[in-house]
N, C-alpha and C positions, 0 to 999 in steps of 0.2 A: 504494500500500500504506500501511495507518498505521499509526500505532505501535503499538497494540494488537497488529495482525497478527504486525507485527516481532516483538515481545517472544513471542508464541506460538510465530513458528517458531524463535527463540530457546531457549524452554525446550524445544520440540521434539526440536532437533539435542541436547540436551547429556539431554533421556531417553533418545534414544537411543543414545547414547555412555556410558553408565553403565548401561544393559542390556547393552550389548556388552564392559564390562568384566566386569561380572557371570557373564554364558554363560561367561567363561572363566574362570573360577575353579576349582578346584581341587577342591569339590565338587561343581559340575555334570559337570567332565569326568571325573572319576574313576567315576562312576554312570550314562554316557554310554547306556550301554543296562538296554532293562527287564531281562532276563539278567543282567547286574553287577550290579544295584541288588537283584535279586534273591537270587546269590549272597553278596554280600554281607550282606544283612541276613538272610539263613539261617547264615551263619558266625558272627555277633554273636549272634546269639539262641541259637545252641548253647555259646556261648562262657559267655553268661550264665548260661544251665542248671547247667552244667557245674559252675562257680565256684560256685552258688548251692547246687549238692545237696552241694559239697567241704567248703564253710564252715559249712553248716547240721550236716552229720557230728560234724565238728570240735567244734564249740559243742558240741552235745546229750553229745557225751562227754565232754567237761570240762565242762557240768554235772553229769552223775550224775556220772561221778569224785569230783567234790567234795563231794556228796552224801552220797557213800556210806564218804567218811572223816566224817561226821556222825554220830557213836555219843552223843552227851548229849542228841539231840532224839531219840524213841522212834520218835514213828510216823513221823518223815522218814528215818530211820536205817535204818528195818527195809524202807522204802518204795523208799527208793536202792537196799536190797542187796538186794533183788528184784530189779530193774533191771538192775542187775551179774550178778547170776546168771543172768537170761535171755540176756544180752550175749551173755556167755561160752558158756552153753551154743548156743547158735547156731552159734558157730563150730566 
């Protein structure tokens, strides 16, 4: 055998001992199946949505809010409390 060989199955043994710490890591076994990885990443992406339509609410209503205490700008003023009254009347 020479040393070329050696050194090959050298780095050989030691990629495969660093794939095999790899496979067990914590997010390959956690996602161990298409099923989990599955569920999961349908539970995240509803989570996203979720947060996404909470925060976006939130925001758009404290902008008109703030808007709509806007009475020295005319046509923003009257624009906001259009806004506001349709809110409102929706509910």
């Amino acid at each position: 055998m020479s040393e070329g060989d050696d050194a090959l199955s050298t780095e050989l043994r030691q990629l495969r001992e660093e794939v095999a710490v790899i496979n067990q890591h914590r997010l390959f076994t956690s996602q161990s199946t298409v099923g989990r990885m599955l569920a999961l990443s349908f539970g995240r992406g509803l989570a996203f949505g979720l947060g996404s339509v909470i925060g976006a609410s939130f925001l758009v209503s404290a902008v008109v809010y703030s808007l709509s205490q806007v009475d020295f700008i005319p046509v923003i003023g009257e624009w906001a409390a259009r806004i506001a009254d349709e809110i409102t009347a929706g509910r």
